[in-house]
VEXROZA-828397 format. One record per residue: residue in three letters; x, y, z of N, C-alpha, C, O, CB in turn. Coordinates in steps of 0.001 Angstrom, whole numbers, plus 500000, padded with zeros to 6 digits. Last residue first. Glycine has a CB too. Layout:
VEXROZA-828397
+------+--------+--------+--------+--------+---------+--------+--------+--------+--------+--------+--------+--------+--------+---------+--------+
! rest !  neast ! nnorth !    nup ! caeast ! canorth !   caup !  ceast ! cnorth !    cup !  oeast ! onorth !    oup ! cbeast ! cbnorth !   cbup !
+------+--------+--------+--------+--------+---------+--------+--------+--------+--------+--------+--------+--------+--------+---------+--------+
!  ALA !      X !      Y !      Z !      X !       Y !      Z !      X !      Y !      Z !      X !      Y !      Z !      X !       Y !      Z !
...
+------+--------+--------+--------+--------+---------+--------+--------+--------+--------+--------+--------+--------+--------+---------+--------+
end
This chain:
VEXROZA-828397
+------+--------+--------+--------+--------+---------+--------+--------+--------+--------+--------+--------+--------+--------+---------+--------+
! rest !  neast ! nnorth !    nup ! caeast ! canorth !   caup !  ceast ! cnorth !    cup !  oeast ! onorth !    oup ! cbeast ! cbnorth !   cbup !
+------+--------+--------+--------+--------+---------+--------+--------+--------+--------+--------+--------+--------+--------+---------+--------+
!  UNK ! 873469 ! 210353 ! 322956 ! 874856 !  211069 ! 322929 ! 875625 ! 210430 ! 324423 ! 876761 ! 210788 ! 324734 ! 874615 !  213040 ! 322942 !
!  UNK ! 870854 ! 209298 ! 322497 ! 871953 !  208662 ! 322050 ! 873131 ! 209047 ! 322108 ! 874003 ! 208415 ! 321512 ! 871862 !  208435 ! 321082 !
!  UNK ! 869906 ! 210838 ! 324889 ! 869326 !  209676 ! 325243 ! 871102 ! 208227 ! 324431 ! 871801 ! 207325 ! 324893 ! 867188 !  209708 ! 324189 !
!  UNK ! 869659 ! 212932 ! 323487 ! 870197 !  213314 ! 324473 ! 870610 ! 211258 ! 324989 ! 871699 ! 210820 ! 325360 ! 868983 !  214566 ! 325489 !
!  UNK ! 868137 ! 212522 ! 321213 ! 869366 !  212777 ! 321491 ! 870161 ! 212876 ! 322488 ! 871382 ! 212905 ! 322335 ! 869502 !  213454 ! 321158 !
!  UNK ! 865560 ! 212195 ! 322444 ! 866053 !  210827 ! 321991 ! 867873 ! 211038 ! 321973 ! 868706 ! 210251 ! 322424 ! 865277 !  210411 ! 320233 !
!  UNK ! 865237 ! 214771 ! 324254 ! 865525 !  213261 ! 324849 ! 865677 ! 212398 ! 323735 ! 866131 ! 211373 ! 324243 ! 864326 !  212629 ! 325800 !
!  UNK ! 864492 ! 216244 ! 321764 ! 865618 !  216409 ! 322809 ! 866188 ! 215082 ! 323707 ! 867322 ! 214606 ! 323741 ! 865055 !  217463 ! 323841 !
!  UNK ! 862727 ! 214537 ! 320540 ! 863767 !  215094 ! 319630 ! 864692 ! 215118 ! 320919 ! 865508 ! 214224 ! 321146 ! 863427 !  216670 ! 318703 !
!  UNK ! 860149 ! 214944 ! 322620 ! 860824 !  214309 ! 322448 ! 862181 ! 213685 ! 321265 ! 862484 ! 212492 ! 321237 ! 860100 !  213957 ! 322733 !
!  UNK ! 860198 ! 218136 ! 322807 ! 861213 !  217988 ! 323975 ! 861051 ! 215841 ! 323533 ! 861889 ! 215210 ! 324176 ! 860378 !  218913 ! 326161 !
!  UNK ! 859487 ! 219097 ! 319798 ! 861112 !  219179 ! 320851 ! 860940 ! 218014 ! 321726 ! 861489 ! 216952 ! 321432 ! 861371 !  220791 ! 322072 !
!  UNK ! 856276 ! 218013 ! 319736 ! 857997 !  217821 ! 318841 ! 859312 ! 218332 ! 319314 ! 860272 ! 217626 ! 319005 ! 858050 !  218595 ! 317418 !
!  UNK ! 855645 ! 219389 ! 322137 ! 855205 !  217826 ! 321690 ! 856067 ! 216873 ! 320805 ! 856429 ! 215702 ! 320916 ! 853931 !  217905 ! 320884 !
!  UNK ! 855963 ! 222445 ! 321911 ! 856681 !  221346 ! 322937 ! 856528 ! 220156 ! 322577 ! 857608 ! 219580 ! 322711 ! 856232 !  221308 ! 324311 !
!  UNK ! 856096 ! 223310 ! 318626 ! 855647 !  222576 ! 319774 ! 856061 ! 222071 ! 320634 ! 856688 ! 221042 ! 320381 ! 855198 !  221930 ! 319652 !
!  UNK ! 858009 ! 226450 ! 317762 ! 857811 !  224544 ! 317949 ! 856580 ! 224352 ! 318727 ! 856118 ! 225253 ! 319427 ! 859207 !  223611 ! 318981 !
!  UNK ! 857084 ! 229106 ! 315181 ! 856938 !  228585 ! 316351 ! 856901 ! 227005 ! 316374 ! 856252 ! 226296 ! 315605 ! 855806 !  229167 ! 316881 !
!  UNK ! 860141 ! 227964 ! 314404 ! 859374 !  228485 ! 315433 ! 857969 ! 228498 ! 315009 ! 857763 ! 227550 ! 314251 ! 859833 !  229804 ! 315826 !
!  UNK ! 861001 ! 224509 ! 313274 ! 861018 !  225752 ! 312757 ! 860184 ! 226527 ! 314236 ! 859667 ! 225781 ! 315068 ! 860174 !  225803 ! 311051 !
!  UNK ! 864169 ! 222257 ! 312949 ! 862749 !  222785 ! 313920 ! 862768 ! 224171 ! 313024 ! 863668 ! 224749 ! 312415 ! 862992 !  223066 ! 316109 !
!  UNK ! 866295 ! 220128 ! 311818 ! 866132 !  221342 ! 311853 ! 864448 ! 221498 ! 312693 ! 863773 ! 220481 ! 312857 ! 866359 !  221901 ! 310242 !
!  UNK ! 869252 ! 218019 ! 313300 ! 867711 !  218626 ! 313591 ! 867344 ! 219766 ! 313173 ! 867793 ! 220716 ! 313815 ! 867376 !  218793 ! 314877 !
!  UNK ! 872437 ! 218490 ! 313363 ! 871276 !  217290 ! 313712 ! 869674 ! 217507 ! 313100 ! 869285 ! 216692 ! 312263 ! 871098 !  217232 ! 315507 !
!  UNK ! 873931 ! 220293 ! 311252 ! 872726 !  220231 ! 312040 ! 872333 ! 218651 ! 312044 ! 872041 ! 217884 ! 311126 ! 871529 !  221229 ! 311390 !
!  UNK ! 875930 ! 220290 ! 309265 ! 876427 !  219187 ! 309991 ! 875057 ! 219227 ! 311382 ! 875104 ! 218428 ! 312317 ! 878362 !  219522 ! 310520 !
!  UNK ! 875985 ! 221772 ! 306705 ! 876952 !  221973 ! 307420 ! 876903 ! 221265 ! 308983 ! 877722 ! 221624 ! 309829 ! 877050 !  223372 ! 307374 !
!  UNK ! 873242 ! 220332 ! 305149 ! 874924 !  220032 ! 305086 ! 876161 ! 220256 ! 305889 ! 877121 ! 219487 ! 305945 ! 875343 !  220573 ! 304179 !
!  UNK ! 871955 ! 221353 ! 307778 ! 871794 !  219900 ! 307061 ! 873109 ! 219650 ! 306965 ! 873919 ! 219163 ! 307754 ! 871015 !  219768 ! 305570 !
!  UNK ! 871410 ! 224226 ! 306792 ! 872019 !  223462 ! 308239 ! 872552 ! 222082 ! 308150 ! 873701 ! 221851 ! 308527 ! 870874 !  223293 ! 309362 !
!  UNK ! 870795 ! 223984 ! 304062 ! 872185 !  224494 ! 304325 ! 872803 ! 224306 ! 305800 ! 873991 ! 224240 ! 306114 ! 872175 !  225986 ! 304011 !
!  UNK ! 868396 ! 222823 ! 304314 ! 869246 !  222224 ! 303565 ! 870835 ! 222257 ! 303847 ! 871710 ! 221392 ! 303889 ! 868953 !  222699 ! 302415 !
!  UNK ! 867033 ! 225307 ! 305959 ! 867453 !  223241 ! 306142 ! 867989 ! 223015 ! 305146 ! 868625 ! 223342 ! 306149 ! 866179 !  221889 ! 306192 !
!  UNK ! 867416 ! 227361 ! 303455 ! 868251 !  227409 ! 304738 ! 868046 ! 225817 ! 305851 ! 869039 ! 225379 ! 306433 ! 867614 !  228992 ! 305632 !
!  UNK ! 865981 ! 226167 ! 301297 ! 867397 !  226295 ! 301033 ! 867857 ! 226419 ! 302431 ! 868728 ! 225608 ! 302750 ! 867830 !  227525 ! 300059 !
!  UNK ! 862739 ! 225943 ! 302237 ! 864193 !  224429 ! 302339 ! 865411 ! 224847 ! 302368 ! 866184 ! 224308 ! 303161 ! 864412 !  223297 ! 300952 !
!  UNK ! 862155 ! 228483 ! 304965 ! 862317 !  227884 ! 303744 ! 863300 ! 226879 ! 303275 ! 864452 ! 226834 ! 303707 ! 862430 !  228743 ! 303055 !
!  UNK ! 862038 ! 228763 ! 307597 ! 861197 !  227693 ! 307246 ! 861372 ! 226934 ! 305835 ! 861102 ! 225791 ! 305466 ! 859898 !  228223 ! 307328 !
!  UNK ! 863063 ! 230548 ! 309773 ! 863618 !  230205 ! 308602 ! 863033 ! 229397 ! 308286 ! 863594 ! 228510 ! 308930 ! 864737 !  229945 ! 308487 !
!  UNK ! 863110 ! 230741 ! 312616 ! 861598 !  231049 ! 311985 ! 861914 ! 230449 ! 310535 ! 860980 ! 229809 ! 310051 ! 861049 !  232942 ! 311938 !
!  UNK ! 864213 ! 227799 ! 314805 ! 864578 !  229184 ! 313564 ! 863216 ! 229391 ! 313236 ! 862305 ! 228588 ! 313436 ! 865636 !  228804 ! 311893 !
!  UNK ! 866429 ! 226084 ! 315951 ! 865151 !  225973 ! 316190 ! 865131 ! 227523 ! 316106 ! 865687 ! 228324 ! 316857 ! 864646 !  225138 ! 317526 !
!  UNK ! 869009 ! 222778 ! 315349 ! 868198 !  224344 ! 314479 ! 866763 ! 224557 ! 315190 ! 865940 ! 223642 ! 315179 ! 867757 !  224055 ! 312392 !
!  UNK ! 870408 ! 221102 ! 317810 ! 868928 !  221052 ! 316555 ! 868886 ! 222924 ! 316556 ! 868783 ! 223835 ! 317377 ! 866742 !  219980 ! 317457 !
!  UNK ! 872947 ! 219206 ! 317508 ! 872509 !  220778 ! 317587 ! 871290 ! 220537 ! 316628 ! 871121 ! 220107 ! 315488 ! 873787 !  222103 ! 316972 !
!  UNK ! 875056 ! 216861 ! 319728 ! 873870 !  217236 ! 318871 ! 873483 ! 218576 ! 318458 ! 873802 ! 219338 ! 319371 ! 872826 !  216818 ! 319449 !
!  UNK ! 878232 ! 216522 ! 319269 ! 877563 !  217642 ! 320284 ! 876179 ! 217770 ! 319379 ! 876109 ! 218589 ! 318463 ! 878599 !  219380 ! 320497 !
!  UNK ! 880415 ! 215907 ! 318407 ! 879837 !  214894 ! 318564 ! 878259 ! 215186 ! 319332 ! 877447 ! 214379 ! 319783 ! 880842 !  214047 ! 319268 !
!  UNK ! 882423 ! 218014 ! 317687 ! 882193 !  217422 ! 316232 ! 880812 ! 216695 ! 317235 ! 879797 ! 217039 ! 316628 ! 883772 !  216173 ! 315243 !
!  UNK ! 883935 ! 218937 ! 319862 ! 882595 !  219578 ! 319575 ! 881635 ! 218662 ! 318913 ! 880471 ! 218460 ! 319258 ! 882753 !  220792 ! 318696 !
!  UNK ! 886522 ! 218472 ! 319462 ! 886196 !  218339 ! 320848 ! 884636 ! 218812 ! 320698 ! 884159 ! 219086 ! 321799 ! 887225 !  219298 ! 321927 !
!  UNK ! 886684 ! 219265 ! 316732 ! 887153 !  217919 ! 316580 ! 886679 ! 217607 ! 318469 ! 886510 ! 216418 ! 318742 ! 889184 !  217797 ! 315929 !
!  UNK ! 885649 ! 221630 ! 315049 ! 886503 !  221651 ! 316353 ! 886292 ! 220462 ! 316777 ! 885314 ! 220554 ! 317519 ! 886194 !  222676 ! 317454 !
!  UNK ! 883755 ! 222391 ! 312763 ! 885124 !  222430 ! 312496 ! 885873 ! 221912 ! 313577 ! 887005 ! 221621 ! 313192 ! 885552 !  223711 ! 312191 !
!  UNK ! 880994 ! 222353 ! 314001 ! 881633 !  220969 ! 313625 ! 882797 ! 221021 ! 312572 ! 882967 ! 220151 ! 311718 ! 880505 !  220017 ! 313024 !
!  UNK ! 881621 ! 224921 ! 315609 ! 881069 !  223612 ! 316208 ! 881760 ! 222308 ! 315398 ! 882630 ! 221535 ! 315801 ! 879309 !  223593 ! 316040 !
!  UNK ! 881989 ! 226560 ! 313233 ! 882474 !  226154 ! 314413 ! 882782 ! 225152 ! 315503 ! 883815 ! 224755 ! 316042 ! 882152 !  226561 ! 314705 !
!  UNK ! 878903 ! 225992 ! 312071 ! 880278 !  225489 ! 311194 ! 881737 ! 225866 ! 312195 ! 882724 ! 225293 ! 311733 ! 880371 !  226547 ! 309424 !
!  UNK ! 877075 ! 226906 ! 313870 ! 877789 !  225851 ! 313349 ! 878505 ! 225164 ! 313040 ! 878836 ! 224043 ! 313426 ! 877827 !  225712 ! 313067 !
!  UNK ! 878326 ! 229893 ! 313845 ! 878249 !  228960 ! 314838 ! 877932 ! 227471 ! 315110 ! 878284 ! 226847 ! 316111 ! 877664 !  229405 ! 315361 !
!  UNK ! 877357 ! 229890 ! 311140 ! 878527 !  230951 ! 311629 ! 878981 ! 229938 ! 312965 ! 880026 ! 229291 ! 312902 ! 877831 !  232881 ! 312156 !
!  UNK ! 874614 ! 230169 ! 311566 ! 875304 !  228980 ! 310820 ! 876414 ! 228965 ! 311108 ! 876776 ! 227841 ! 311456 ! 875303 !  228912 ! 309478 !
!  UNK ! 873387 ! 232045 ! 313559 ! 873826 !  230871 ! 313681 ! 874426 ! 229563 ! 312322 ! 874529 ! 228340 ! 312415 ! 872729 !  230522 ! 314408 !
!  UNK ! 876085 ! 234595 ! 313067 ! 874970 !  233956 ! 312784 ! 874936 ! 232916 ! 313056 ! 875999 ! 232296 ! 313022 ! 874627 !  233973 ! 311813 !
!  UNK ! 877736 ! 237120 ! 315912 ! 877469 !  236215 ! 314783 ! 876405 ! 235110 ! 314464 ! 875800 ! 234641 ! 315428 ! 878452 !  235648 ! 314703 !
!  UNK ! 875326 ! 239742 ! 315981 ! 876515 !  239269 ! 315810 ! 877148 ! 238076 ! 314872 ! 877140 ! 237993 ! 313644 ! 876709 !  239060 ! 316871 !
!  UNK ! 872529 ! 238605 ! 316004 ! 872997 !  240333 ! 315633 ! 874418 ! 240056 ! 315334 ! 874660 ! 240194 ! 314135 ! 872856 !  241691 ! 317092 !
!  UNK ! 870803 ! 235561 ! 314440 ! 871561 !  236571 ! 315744 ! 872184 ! 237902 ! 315028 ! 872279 ! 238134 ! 313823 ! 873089 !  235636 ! 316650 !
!  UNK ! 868796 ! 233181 ! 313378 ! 869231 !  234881 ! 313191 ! 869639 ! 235664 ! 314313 ! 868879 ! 236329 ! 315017 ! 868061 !  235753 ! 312685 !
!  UNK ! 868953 ! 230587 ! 314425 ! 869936 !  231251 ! 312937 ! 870178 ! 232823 ! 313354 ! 871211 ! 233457 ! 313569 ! 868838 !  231226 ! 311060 !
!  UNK ! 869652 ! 229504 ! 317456 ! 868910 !  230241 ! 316401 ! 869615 ! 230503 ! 315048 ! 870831 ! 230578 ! 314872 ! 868527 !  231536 ! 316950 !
!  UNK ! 869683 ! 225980 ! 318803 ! 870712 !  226964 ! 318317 ! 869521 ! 227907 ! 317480 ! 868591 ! 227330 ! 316916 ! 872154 !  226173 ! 317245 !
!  UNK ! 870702 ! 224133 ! 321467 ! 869763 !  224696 ! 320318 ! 869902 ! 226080 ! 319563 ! 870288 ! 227126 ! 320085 ! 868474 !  224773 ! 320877 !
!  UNK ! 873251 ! 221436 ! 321929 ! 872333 !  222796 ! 321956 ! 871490 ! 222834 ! 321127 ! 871300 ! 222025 ! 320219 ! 872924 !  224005 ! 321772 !
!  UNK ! 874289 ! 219245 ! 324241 ! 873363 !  219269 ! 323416 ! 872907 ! 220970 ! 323335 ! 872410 ! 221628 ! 324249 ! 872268 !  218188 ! 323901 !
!  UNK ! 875869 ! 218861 ! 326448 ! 875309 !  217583 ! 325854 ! 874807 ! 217947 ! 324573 ! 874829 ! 217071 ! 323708 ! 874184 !  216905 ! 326701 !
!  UNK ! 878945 ! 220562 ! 327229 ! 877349 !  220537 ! 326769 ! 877379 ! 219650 ! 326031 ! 878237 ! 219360 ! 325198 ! 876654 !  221696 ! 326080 !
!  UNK ! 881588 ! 221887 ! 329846 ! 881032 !  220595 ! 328402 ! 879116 ! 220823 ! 328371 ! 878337 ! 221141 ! 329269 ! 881536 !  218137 ! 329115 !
!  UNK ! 882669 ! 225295 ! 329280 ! 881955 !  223788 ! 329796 ! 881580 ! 223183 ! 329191 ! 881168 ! 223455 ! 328063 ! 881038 !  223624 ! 330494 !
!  UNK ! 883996 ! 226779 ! 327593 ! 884027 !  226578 ! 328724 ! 883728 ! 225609 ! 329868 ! 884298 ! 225289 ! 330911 ! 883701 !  227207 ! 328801 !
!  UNK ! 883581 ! 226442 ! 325123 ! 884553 !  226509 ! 325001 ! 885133 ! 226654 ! 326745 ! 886313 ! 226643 ! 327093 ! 884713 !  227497 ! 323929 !
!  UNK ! 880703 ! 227403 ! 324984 ! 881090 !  226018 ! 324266 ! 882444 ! 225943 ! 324786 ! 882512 ! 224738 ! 325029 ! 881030 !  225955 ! 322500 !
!  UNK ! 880837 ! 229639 ! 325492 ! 880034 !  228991 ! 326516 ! 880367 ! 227730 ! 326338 ! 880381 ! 226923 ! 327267 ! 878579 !  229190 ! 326478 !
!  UNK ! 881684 ! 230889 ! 323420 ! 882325 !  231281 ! 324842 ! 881928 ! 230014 ! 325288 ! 882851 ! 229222 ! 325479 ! 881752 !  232683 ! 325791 !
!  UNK ! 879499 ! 230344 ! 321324 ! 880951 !  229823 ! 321177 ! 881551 ! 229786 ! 322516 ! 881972 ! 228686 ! 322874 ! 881862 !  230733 ! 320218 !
!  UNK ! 877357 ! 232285 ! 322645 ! 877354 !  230240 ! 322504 ! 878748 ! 229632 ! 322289 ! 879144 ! 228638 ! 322898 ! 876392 !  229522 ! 320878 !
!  UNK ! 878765 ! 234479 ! 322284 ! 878464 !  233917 ! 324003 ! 878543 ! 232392 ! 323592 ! 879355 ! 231540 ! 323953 ! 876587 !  234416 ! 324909 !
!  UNK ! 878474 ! 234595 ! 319573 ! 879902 !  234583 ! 320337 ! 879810 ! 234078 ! 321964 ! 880647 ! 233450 ! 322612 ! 880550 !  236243 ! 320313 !
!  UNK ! 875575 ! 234748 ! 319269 ! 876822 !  233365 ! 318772 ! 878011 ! 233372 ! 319165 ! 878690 ! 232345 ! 319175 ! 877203 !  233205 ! 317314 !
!  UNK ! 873662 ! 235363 ! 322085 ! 874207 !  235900 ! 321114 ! 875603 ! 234654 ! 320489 ! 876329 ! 233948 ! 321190 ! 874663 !  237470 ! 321732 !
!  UNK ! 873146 ! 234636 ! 324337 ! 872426 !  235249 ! 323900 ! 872469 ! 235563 ! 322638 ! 871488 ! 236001 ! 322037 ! 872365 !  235966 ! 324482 !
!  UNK ! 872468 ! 231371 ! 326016 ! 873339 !  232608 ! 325235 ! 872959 ! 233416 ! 324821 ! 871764 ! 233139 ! 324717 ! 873971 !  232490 ! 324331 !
!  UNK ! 872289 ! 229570 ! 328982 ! 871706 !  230198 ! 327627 ! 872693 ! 231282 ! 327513 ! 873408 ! 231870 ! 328325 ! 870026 !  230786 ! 327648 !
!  UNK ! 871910 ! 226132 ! 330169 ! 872465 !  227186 ! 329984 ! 872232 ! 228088 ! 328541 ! 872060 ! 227632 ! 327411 ! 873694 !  226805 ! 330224 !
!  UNK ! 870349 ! 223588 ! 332137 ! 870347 !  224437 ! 331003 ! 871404 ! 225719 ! 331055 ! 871617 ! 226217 ! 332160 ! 868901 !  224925 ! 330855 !
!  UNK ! 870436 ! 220031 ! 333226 ! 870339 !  221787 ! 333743 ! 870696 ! 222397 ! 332312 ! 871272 ! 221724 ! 331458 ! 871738 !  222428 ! 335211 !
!  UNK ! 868691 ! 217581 ! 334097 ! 869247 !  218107 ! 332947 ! 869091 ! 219413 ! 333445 ! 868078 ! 219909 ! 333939 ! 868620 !  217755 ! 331553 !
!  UNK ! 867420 ! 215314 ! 335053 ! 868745 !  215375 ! 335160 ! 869495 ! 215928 ! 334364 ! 870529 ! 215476 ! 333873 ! 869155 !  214450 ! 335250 !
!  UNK ! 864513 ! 214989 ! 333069 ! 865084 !  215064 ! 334324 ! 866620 ! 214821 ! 334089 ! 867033 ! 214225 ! 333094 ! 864411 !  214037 ! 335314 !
!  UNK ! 861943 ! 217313 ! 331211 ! 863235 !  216097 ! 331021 ! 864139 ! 216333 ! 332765 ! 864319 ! 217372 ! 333401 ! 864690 !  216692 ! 329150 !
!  UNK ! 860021 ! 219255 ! 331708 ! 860047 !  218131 ! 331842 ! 860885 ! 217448 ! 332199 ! 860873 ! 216898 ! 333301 ! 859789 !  217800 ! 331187 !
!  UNK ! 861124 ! 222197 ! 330350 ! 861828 !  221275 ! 331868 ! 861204 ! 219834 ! 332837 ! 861541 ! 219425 ! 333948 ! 861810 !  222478 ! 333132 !
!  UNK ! 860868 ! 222259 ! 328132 ! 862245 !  221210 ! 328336 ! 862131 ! 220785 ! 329801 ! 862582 ! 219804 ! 330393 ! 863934 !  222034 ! 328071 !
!  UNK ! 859732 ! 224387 ! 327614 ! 859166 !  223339 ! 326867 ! 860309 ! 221755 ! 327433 ! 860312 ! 220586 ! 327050 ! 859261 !  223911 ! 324916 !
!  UNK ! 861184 ! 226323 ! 329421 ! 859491 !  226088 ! 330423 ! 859504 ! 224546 ! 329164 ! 859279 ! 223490 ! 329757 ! 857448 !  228024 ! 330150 !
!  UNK ! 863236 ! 226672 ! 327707 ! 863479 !  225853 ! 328653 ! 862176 ! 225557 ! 328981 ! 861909 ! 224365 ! 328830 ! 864315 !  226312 ! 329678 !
!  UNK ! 861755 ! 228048 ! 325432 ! 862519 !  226245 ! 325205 ! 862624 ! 226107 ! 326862 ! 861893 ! 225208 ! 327278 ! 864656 !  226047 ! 324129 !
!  UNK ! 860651 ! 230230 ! 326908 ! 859913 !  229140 ! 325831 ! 860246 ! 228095 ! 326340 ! 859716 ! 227360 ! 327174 ! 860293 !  229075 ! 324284 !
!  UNK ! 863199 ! 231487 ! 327242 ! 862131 !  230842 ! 328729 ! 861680 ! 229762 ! 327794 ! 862148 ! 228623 ! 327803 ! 860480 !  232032 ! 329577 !
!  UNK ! 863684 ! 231651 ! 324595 ! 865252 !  231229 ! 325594 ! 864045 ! 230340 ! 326508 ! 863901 ! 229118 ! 326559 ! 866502 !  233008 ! 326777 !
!  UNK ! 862107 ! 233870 ! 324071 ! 862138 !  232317 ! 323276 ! 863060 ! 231501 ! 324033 ! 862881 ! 230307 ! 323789 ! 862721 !  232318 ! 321595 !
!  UNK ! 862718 ! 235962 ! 325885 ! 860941 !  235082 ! 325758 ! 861123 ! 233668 ! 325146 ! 860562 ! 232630 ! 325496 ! 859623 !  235994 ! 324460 !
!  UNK ! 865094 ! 236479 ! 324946 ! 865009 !  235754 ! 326453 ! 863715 ! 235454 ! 325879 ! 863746 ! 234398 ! 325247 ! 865155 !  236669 ! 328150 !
!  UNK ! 866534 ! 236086 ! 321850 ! 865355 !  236520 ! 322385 ! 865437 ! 236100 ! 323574 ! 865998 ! 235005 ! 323538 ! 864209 !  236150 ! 321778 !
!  UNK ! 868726 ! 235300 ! 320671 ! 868853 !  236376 ! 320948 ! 867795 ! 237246 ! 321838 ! 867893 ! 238370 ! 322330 ! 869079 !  236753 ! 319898 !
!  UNK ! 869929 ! 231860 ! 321469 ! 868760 !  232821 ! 321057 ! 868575 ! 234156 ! 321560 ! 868290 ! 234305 ! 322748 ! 867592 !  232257 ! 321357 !
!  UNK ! 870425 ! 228661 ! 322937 ! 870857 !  229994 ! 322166 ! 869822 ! 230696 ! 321173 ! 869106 ! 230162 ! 320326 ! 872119 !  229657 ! 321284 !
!  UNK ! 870727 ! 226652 ! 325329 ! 870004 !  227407 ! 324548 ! 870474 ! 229148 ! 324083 ! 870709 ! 230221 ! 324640 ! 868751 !  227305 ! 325297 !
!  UNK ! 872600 ! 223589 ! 326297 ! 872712 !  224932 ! 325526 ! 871507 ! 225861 ! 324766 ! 871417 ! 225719 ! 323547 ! 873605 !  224602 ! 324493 !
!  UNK ! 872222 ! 221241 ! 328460 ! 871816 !  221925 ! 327336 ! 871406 ! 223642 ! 327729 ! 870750 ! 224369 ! 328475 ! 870524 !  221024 ! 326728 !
!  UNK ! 874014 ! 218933 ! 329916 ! 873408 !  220481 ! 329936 ! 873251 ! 220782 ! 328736 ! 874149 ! 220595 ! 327914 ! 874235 !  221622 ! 330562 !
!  UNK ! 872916 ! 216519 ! 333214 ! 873340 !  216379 ! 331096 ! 873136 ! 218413 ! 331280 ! 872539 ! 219056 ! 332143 ! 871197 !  214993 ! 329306 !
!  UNK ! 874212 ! 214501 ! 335240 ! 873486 !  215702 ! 334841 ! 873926 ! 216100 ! 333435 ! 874983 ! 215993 ! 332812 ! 873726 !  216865 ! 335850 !
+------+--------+--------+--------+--------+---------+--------+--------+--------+--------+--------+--------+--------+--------+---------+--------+
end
């Protein structure tokens, strides 16, 4: 059983991704709400794979990034960006600080969920 991490301050967008995910088999989900929960959550159970928002109230998702691939038990943990942020400088800036995947909102299920399974597929 594989788990993916959905993070996003919104529950409507949280349901979104999962109702767009729950195709994929042998895969249970867990959600955050906020970048300190995703960190918590990271730091509690293993996850195959998150998705991550930029704009949270607390901390941001880059903020939670650069967490992620500072912590050497994390470094290997796909994370696709899935953000309204559309403009290049902020993909660019996921990019460098170590995003698998940037997505913009609104996604298509048609482009996630196969992104999700190839990663999931190579992790």
């Amino acid at each position: 059983m594989r788990t993916i991490l959905v993070v996003d301050d919104s529950s409507i967008m949280r349901r979104m991704v999962v109702a767009a995910l729950s195709s994929l088999e042998n895969v249970r989900f867990d959600q955050a709400e906020t970048g300190l929960e995703a960190i918590e959550r990271l730091t509690v159970a293993p996850v195959d794979l998150v998705l991550l928002d930029l704009n949270m109230p607390d901390v941001h998702g880059m903020e939670v990034l650069r967490f992620v691939r500072a912590h050497g038990a994390f470094q290997r943990i796909p994370i696709i960006i899935l953000t309204t942020r559309g403009d290049e400088e902020s993909r660019a800036e996921a990019i460098r600080e170590g995003a698998t995947l940037y997505m913009t909102k609104p996604f298509a299920p048609g482009d996630l969920v196969p992104n999700v399974r190839r990663l999931l597929q190579e992790g």
